[in-house]
N, C-alpha and C positions, 0 to 999 in steps of 0.2 A: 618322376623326378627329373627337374631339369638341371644342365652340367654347366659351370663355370670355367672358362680356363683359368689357373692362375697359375702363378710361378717367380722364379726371382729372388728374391732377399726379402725375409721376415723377421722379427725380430721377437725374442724372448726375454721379458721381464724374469729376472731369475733372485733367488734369494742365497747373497752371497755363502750362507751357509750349504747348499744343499749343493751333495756331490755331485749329481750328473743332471745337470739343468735340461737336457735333451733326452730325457729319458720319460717316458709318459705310465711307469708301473704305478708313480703315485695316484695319476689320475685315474688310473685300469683299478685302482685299490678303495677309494674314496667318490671317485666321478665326479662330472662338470657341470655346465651345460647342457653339451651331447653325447654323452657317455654317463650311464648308471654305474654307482656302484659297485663293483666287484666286475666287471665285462671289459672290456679290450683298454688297450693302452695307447694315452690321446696326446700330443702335447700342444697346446693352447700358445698359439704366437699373433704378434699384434702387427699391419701392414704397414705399418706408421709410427715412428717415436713420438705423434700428436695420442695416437690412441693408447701408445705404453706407456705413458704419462696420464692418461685417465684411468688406466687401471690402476697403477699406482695407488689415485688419489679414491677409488672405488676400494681396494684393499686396506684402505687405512679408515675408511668409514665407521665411525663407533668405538675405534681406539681414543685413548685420553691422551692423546699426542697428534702430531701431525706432519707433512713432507720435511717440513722445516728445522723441524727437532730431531729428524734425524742425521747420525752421523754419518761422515762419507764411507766408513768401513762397511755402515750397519745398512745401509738405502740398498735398493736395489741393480741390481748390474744387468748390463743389456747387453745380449749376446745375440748377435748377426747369422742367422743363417740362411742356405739356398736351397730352399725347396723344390724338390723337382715338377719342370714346367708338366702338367696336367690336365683334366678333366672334373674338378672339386664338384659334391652337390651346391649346389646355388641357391643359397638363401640370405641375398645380398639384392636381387632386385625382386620387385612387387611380384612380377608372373615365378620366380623362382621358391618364393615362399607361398605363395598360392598354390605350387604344383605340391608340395608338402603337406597342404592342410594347413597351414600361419596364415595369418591375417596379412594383406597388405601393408596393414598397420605396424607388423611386427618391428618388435620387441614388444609391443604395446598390442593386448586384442581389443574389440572392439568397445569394449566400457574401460578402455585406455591404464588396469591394470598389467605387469607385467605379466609376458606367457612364460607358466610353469617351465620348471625344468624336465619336471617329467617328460610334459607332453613333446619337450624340444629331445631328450634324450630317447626316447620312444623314434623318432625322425635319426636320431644318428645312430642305432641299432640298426635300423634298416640299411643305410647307407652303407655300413660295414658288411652286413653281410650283402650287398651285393656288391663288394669289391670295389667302392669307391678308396681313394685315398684320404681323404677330408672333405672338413666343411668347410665353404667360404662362407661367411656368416655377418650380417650387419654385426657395429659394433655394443656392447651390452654396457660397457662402463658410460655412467652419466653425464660426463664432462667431456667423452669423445666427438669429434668432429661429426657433421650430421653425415658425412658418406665415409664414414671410418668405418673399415674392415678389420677383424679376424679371420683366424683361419685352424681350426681343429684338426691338424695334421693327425693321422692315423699311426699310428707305431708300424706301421708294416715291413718300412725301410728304415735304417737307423741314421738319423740326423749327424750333422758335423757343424761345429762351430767353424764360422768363416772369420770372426770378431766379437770380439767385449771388450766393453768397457765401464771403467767403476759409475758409479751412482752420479759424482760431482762430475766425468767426462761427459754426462749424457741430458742426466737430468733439466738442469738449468739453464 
C-alpha cells in the first residue's frame, strides 16, 4: 500500500437536518465506498467546494427535483474542517491505486464500468486495520473536476468544525 500526505482544511457536505455532521457512526452503520456495512466509522469529506458541488448534484440523481428547487433552509450546508496533516493510503495517483489492486483507470476498470464498492471497501478494511487514518481517493461524483479529491477520514480522532455555512453561502 502506498501513503499520501494530506492535511489542511476539508470540507463536509452535511444535511442541515443531521445532528452531528462529523460523526462517521452512520457510515460505521450503513457503509460507503470504503467502508462496509456494519465496520468502523468513516466520515467522507470533499478537497474542494468544486467536488462538494458534484456531490451534491451526484445525490440528487434520480430524485424528481433538482439543485434548483431547493430551499436555502433545505440544500445542503458546508462545514470546514482541519484534518490532521498525515500519511492517507493513496488512491489518488495511478501507482497508488495499482499498489491496491485498482485499475489505473480507476473509478473506471478496464471495460470502463464503475469499480464495485465492495471491491474498494475490501481495500479500506485493510487500511484500517493497519492503522492508517484515511483514504485520499480520486473523486467518485460525476461532475467533479478530473483531479478532484476526497478523503475518507477514519473516526479514530474525533473532527471539529472550524466553519459552515448554509446552502445559498456556499453553493452558488
Amino acid at each position: 500500500m502506498r501513503t499520501i500526505r494530506r492535511g489542511g482544511t476539508y470540507l463536509r457536505v452535511a444535511d442541515p437536518g443531521w445532528e452531528d455532521p462529523l460523526d462517521g457512526r452512520h457510515a460505521a452503520e450503513r457503509g460507503g465506498r470504503w467502508n462496509p456495512p456494519e465496520s468502523f466509522p468513516v466520515v467522507y469529506l470533499c478537497a474542494s467546494e468544486e467536488v462538494a458541488r458534484a456531490n451534491v448534484y451526484r445525490l440528487l440523481q434520480g430524485q424528481p427535483y433538482g439543485v434548483e428547487d431547493l430551499r436555502s433552509e433545505a440544500g445542503p450546508a458546508l462545514i470546514g474542517v482541519r484534518i490532521p496533516d498525515d500519511r492517507y493510503l493513496n488512491v489518488v495517483t495511478d501507482a497508488g491505486c495499482e499498489a491496491v489492486g485498482l485499475p489505473r483507470s480507476y473509478l473506471r476498470d478496464g471495460r470502463g464500468r464503475i469499480v464495485p464498492r465492495r471491491r474498494c471497501q475490501a481495500i479500506g478494511l485493510e487500511a484500517w486495520d493497519r492503522g492508517l487514518p484515511g483514504i485520499a481517493a480520486r473523486s467518485g461524483a460525476p461532475t467533479a473536476p478530473a483531479d478532484g479529491e476526497e478523503l475518507a477520514y477514519f473516526g479514530r480522532r474525533r473532527l471539529r468544525a472550524a466553519s459552515a455555512r448554509g446552502f445559498e453561502q456556499w453553493f452558488w
